[in-house]
Backbone as CSV, one residue per row, in Angstrom:
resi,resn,N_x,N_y,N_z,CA_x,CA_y,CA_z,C_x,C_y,C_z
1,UNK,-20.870,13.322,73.639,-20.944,14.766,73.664,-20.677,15.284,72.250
2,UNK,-21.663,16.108,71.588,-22.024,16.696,70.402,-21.370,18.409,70.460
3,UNK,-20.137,18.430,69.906,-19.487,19.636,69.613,-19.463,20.274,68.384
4,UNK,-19.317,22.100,68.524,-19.282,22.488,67.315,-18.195,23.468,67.130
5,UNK,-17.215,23.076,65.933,-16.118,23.390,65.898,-16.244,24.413,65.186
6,UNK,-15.643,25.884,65.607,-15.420,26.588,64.501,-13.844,27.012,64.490
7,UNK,-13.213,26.631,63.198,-11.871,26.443,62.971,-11.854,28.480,62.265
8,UNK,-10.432,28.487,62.795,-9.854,29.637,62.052,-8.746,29.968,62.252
9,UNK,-8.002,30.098,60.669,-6.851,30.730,60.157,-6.297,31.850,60.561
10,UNK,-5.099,32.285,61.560,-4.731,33.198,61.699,-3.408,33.468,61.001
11,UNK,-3.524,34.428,60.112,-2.398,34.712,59.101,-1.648,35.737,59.165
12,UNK,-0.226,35.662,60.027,0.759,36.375,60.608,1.512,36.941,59.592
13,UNK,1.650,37.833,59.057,2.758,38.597,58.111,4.155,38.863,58.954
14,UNK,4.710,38.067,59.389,6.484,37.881,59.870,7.157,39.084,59.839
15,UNK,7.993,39.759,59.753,8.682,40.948,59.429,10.245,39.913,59.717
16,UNK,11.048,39.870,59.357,12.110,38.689,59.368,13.226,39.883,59.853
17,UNK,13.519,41.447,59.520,14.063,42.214,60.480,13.643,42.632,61.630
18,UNK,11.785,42.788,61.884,11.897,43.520,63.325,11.670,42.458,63.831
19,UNK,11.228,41.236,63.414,11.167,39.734,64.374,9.634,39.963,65.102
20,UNK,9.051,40.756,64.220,7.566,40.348,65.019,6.298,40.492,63.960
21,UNK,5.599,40.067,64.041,4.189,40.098,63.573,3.589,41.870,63.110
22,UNK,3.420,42.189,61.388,3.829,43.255,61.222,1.819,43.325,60.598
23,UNK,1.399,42.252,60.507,-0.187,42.089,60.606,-0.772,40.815,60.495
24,UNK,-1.841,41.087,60.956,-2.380,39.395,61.508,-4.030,39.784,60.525
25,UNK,-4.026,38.786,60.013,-5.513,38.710,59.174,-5.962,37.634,59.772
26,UNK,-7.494,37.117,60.314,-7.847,36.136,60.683,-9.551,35.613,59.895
27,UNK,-9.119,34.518,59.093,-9.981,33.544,58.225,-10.579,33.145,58.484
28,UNK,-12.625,32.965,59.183,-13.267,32.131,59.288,-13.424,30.753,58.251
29,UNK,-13.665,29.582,58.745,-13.239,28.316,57.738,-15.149,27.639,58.373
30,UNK,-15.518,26.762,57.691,-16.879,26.050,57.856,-16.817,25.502,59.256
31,UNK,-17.860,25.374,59.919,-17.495,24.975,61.487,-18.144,23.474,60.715
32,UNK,-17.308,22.659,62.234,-17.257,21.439,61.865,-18.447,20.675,63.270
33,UNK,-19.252,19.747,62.923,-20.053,19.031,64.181,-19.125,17.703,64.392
34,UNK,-18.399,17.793,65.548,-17.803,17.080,66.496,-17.987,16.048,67.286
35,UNK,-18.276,14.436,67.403,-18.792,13.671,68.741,-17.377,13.630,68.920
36,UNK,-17.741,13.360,70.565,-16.301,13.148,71.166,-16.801,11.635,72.047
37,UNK,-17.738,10.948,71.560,-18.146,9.936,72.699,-17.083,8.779,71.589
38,UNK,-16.796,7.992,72.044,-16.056,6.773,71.612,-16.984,6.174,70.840
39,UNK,-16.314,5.314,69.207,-17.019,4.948,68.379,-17.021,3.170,68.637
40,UNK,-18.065,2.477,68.606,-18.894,1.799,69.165,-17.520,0.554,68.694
41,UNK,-16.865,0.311,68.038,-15.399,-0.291,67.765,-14.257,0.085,68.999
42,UNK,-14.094,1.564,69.101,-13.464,1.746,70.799,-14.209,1.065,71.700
43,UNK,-15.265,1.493,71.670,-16.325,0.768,73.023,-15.853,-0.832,72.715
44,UNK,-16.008,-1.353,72.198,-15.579,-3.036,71.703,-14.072,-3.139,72.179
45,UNK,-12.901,-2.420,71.849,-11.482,-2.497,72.225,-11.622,-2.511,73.574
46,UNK,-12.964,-1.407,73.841,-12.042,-1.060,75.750,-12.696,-2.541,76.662
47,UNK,-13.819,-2.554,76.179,-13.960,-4.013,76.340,-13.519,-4.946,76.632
48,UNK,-12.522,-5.360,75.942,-11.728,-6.632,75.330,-10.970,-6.160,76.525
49,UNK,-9.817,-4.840,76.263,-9.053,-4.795,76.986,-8.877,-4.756,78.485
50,UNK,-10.071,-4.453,79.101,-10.703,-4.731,80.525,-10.901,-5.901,80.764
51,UNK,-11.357,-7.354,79.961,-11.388,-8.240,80.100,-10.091,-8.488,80.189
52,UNK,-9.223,-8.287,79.199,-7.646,-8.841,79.106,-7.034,-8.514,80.570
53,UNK,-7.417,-7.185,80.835,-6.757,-6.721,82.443,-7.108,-7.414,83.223
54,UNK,-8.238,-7.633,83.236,-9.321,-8.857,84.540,-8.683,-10.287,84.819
55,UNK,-8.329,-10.816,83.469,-7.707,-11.751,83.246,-6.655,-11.837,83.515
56,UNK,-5.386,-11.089,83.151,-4.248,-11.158,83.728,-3.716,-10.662,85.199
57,UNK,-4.834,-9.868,85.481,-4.830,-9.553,87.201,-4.966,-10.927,87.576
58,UNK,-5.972,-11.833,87.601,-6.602,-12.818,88.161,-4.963,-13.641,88.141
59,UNK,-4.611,-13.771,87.080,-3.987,-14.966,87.024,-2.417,-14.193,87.267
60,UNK,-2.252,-13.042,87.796,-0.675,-13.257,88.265,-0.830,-12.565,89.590
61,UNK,-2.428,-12.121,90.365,-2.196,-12.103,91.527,-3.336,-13.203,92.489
62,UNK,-3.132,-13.464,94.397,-4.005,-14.072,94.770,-5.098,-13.204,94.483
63,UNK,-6.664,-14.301,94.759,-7.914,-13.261,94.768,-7.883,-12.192,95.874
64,UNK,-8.539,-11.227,95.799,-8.559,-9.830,96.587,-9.936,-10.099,97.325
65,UNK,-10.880,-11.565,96.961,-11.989,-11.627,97.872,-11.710,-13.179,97.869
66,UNK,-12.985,-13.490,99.115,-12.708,-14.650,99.160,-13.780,-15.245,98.205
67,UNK,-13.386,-17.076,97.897,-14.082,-17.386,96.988,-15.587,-17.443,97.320
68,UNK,-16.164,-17.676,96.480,-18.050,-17.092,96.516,-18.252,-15.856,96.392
69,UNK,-17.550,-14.904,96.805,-18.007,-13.826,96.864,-18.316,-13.557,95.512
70,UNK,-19.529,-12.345,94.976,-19.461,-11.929,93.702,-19.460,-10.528,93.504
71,UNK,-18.363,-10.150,93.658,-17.496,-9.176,93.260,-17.030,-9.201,91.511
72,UNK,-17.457,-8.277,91.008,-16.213,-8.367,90.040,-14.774,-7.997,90.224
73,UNK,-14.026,-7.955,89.193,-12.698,-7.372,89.358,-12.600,-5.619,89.374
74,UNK,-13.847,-4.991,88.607,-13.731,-3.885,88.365,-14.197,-3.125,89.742
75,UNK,-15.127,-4.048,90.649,-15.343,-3.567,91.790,-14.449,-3.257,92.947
76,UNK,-13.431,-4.682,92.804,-12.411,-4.449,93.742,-11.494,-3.840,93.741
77,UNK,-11.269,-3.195,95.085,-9.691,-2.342,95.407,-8.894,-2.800,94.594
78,UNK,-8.098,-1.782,94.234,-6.526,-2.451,93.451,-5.709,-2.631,94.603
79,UNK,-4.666,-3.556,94.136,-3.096,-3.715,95.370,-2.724,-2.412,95.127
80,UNK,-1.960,-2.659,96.038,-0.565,-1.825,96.376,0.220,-1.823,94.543
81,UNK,0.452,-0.431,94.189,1.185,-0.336,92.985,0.521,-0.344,91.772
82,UNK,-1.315,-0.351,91.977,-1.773,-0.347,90.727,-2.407,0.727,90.182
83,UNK,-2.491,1.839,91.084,-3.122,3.052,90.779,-3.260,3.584,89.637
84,UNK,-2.329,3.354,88.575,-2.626,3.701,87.702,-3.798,3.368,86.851
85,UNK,-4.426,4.424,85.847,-5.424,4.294,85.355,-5.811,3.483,84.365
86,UNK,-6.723,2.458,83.879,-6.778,1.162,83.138,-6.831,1.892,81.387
87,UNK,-6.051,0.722,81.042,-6.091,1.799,79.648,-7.299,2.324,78.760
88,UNK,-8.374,1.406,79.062,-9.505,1.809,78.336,-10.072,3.296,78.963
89,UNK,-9.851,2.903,79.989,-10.082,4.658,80.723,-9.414,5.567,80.312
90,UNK,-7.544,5.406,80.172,-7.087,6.253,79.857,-7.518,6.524,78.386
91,UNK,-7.796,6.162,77.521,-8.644,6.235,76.128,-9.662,7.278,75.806
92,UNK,-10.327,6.877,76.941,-11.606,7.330,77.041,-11.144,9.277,77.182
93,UNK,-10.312,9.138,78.267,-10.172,10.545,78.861,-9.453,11.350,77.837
94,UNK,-8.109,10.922,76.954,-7.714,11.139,75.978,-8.429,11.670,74.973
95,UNK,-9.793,11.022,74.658,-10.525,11.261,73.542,-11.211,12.591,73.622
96,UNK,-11.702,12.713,75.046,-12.098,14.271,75.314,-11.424,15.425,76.098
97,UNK,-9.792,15.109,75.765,-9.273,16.208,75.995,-9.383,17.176,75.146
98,UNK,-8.660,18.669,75.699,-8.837,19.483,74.056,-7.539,19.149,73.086
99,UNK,-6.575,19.195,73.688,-5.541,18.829,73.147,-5.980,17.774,71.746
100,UNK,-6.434,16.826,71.805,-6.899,15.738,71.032,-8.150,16.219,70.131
101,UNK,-8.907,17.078,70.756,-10.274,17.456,69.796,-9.032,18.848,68.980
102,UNK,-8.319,19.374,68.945,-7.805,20.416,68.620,-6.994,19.220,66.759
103,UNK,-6.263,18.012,67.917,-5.835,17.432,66.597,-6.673,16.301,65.855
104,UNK,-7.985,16.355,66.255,-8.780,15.694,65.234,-9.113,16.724,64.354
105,UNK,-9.575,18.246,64.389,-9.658,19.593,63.877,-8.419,19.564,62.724
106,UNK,-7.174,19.239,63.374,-6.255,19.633,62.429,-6.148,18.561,61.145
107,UNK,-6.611,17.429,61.549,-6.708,16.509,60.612,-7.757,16.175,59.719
108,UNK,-8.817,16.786,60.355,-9.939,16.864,59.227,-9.895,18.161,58.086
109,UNK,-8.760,19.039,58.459,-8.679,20.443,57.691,-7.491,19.929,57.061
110,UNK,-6.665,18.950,56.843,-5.665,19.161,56.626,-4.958,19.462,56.877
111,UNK,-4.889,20.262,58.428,-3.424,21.279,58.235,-2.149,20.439,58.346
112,UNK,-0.828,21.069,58.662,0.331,20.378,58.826,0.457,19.709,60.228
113,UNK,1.198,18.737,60.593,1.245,18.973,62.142,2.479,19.853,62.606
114,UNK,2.378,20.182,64.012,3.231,21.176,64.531,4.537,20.970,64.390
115,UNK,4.560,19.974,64.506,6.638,19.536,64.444,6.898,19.936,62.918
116,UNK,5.668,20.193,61.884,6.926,20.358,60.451,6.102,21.464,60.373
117,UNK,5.868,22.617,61.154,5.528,24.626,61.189,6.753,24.718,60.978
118,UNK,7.250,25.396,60.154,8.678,26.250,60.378,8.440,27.531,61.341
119,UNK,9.182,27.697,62.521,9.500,28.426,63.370,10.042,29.347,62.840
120,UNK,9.630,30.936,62.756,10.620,31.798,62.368,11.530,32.549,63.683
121,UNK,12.431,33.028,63.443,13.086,34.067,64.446,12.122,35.097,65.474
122,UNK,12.253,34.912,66.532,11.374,35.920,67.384,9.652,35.365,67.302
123,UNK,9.595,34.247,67.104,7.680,34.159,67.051,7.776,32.750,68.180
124,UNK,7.347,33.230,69.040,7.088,32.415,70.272,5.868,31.867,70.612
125,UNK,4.877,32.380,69.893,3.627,31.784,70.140,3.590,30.490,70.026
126,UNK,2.255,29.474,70.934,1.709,28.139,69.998,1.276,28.309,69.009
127,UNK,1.333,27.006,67.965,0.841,27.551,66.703,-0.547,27.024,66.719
128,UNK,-1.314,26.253,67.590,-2.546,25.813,67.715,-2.880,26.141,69.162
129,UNK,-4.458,26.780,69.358,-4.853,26.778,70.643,-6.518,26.831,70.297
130,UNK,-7.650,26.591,71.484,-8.509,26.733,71.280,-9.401,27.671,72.411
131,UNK,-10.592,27.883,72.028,-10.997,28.944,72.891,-12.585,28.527,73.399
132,UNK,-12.641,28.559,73.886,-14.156,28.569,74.581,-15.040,30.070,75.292
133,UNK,-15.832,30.623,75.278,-16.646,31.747,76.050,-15.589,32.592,76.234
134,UNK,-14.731,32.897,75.741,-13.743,33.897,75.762,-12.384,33.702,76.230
135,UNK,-12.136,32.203,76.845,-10.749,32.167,77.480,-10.122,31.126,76.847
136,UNK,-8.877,31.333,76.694,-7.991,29.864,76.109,-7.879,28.851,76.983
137,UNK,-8.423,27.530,76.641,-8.136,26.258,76.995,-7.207,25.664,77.313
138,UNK,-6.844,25.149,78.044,-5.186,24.072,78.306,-5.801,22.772,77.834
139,UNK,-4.595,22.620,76.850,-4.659,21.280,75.929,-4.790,20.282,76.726
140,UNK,-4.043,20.159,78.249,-4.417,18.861,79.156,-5.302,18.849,79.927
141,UNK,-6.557,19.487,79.820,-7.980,19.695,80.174,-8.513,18.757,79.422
142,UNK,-9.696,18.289,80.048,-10.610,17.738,79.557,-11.670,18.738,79.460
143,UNK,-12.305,18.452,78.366,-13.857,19.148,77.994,-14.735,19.688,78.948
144,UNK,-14.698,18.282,79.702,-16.043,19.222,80.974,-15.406,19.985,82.042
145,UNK,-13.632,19.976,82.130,-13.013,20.691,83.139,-13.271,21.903,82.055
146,UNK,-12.997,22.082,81.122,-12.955,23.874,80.340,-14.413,24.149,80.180
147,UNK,-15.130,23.474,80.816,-16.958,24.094,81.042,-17.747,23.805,79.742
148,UNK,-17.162,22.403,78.777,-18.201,22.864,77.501,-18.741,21.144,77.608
149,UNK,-20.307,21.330,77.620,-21.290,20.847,77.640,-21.684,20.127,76.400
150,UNK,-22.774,19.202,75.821,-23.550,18.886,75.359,-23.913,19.704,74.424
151,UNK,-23.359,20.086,72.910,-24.168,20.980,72.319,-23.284,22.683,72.118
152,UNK,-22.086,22.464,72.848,-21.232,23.613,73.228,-20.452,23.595,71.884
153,UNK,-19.954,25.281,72.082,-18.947,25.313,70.695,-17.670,26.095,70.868
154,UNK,-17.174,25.715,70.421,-15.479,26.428,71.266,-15.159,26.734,69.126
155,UNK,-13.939,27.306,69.291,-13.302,28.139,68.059,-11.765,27.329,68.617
156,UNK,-11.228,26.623,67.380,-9.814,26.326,67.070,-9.595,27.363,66.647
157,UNK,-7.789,27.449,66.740,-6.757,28.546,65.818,-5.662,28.286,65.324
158,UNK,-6.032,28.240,64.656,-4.182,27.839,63.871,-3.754,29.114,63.326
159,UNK,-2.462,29.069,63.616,-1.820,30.287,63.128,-0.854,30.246,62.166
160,UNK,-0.668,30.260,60.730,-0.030,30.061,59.816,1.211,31.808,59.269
161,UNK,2.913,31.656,59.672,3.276,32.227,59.171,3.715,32.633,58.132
162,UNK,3.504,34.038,57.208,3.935,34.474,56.145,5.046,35.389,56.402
163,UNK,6.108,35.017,55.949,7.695,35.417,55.998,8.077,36.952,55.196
164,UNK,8.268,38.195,55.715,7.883,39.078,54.924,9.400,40.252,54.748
165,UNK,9.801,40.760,53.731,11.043,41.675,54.067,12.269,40.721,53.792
166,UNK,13.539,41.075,54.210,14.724,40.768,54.539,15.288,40.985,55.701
167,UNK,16.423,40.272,55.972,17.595,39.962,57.432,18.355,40.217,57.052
168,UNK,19.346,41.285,57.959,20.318,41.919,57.942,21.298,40.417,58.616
169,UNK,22.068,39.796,57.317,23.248,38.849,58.132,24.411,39.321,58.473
170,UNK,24.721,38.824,59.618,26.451,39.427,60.303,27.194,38.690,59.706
171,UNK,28.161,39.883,59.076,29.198,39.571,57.833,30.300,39.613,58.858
172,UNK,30.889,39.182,58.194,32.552,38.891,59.451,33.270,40.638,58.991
173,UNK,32.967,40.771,60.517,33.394,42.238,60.845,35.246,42.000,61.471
174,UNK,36.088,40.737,60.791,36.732,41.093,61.719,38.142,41.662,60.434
175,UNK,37.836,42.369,59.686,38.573,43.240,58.773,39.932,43.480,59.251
176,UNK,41.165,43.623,58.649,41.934,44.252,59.752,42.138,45.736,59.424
177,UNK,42.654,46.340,59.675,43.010,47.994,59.860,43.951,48.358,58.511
178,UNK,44.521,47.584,57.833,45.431,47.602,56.336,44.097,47.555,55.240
179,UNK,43.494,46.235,55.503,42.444,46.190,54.009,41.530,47.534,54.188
180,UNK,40.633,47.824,55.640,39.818,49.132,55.572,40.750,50.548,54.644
181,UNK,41.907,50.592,55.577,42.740,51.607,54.965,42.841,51.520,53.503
182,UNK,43.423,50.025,52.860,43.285,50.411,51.362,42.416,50.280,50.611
183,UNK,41.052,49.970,51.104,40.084,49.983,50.271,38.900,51.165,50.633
184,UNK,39.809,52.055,51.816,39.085,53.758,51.405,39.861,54.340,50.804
185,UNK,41.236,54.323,50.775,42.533,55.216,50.022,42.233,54.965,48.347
186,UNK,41.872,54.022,47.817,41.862,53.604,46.709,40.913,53.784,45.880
187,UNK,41.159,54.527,44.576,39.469,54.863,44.075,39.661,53.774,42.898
188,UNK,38.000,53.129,42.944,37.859,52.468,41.670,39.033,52.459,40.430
189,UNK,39.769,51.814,39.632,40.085,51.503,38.651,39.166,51.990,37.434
190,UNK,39.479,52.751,36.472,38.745,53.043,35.592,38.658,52.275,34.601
191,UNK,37.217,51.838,33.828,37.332,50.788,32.535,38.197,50.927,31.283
192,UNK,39.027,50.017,31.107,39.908,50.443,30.191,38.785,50.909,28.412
193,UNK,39.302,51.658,27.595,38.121,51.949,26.607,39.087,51.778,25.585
194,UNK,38.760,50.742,24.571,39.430,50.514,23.046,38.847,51.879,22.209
195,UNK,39.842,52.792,21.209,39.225,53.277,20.169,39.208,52.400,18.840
């Protein structure tokens, strides 16, 4: 599946006293053409590793048919306890989530990854999401669950904050009632002046 990425910069001006977003400028960047089908080296791993599964099924359980039959392994029922999904599959599904097309995007642009965004005070947003025909995507979707096809183009967002103003810090208010008193009773000291 042949995707077309169009990446863009959303650039938050912070306000660091009112704790919110005081303007947002947003950067179109070059759209990027996307495969999301596995590169013919994955196809070779998942391979191997289906064989490796085949193989070590065989040899640490009895057969699940009787002998002659020609069944493969991939045909037959799993036991009891194997439901889980074979890893080349899980690979596969991985590769066309959005979550994963969002961080191949971030890595072909460079950006940072999310764990080293500095978080400011009061900004709760994700700092990456993507969009398709008008609605935001859930990162643990796969492609053809968020409706995009063969040829489809969805818009990444990264949102990069700019830190803007000053923070009022809480100074230790716990003064006692003598220092306030003598340091309103008391006027400045005047500079002493040599003639």
């Amino acid at each position: 599946m042949k995707l077309t990425v169009k990446p863009r910069l959303q650039v938050e001006t912070w306000s660091l006293y009112w704790k919110e977003s005081m303007e947002t400028a947003t950067k179109a960047l070059a759209a990027l053409d996307v495969d999301c089908q596995p590169t013919d080296t994955a196809r070779r791993r998942s391979a191997a590793a289906l064989s490796l599964a085949c193989l070590s099924r065989a040899l640490s359980h009895p057969p699940l048919h009787p002998p002659g039959s020609r069944q493969s392994c991939s045909d037959s029922p799993l036991p009891s306890g194997w439901g889980r999904i074979p890893l080349p599959e899980r690979r596969r599904r991985a590769r066309k989530q959005v979550a994963s097309l969002v961080g191949r995007v971030r890595q072909a642009l460079g950006w940072r990854s999310v764990e080293d965004c500095v978080r400011l005070e009061g900004f709760t947003a994700q700092w990456e999401r993507a969009l398709a025909g008008g609605r935001e995507l859930s990162g643990g979707s796969t492609l053809e669950q968020a409706g995009l096809a063969d040829g489809g183009s969805l818009a990444v967002v990264r949102i990069e904050l700019v830190a803007q103003g000053w923070k009022i810090e809480d100074a230790d208010d716990t003064d006692s009632e003598e220092e306030e008193a003598a340091g309103a009773s008391a006027p400045p000291a005047p500079a002493a002046v040599k003639a």
